[in-house]
Backbone as CSV, one residue per row, in Angstrom:
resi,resn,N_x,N_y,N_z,CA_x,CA_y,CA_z,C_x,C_y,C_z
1,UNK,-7.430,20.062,16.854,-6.172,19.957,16.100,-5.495,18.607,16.354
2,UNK,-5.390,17.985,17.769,-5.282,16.512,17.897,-5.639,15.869,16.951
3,UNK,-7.152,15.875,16.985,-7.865,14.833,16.867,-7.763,14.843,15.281
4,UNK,-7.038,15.762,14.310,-7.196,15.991,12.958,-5.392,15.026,13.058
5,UNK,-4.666,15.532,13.663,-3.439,14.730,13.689,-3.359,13.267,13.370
6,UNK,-3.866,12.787,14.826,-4.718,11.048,14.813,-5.018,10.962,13.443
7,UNK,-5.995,11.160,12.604,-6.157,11.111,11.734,-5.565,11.523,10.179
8,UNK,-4.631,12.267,10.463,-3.228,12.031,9.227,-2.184,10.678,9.497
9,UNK,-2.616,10.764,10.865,-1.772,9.575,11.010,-2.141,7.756,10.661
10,UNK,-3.202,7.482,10.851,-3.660,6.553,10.326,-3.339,6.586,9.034
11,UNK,-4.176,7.598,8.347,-4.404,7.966,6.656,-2.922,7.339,6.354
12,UNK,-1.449,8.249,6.994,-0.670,7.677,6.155,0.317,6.363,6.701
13,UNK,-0.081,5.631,7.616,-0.115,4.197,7.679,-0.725,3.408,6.698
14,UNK,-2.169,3.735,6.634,-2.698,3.133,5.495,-2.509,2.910,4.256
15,UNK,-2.235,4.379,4.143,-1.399,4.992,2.558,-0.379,3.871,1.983
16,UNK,0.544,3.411,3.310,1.397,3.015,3.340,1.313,1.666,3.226
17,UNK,0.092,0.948,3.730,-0.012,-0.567,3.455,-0.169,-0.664,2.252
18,UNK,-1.234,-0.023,1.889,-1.607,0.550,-0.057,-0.566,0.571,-0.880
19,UNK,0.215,1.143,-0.470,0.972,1.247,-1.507,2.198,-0.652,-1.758
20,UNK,2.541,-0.827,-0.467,3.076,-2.050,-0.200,2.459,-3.240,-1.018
21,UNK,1.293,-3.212,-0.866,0.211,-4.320,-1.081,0.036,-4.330,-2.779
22,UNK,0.317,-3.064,-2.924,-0.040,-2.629,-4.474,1.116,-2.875,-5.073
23,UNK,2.595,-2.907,-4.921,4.167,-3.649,-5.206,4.163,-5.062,-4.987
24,UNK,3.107,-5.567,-3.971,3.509,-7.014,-4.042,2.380,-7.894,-5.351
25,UNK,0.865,-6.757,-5.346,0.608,-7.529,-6.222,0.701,-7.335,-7.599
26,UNK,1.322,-6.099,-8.074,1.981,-6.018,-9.166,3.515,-7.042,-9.743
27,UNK,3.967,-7.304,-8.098,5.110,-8.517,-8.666,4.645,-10.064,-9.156
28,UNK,3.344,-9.950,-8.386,3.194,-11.545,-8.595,2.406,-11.137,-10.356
29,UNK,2.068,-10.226,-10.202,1.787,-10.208,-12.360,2.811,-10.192,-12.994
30,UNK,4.288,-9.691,-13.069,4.816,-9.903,-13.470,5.672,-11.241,-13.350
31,UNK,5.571,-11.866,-12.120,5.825,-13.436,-12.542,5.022,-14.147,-13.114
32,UNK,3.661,-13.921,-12.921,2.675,-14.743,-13.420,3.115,-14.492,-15.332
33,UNK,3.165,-13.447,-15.213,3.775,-13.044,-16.890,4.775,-13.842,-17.370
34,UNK,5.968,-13.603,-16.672,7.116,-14.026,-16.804,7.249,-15.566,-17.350
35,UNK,6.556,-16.336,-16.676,6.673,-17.774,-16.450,5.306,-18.584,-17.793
36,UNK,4.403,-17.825,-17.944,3.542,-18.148,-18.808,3.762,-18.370,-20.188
């Protein structure tokens, strides 16, 4: 049951870069848009 814990826990760190990473490179399309 730990060891399943550890491992939600990463998952939603990760989740969490994912999703971050996925807002920053959706902004730079919309500048790249913006400015074109």
């Amino acid at each position: 049951m730990k060891r399943l814990r550890e491992i939600y826990e990463q998952y939603k760190n990760y989740s969490l870069d994912l999703i971050m990473y996925g807002f920053f490179i959706l902004f730079i399309l919309i500048l790249f848009l913006f400015f074109s």
